[in-house]
N, C-alpha and C positions, 0 to 999 in steps of 0.2 A: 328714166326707166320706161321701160315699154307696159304700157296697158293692157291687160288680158283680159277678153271676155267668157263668161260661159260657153264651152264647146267649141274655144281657141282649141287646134291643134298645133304641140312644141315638137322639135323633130332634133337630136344632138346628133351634129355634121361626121365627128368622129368617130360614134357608133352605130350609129343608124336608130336608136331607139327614139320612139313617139308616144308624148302622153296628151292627152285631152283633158283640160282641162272644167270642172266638176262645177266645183262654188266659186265665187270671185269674192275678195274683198279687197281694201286697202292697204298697200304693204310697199315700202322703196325697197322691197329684196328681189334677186331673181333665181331663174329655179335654175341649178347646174348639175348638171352633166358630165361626166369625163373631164372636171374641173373646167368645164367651160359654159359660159351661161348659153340657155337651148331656144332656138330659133323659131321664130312663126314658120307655120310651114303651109306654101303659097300653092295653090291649085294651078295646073294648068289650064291653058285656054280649049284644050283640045276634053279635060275631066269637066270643066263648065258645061260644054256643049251637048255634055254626054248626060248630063240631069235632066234635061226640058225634055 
């Protein structure tokens, strides 16, 4: 199972909805979406650049 952190953002491919993630604990579940389990959702290089 994939590990979540505090202020992980999930993103579900099929609808487009995004949650961020609050408190973390320990859990082999995952969070689903559109019946599907919801995906890290990756920054691009170009939103990196644009922080500094």
């Amino acid at each position: 199972m994939t590990k979540f952190n505090k202020g992980d953002k999930l993103v579900c491919v099929p609808c487009g909805r995004e949650v961020i993630i609050g408190c973390c604990g320990i859990s082999d579940s995952a969070i689903l979406c559109c019946g599907t389990p919801m995906k890290k959702k990756t920054e691009t290089k170009t939103a990196k650049s644009r922080k500094r």
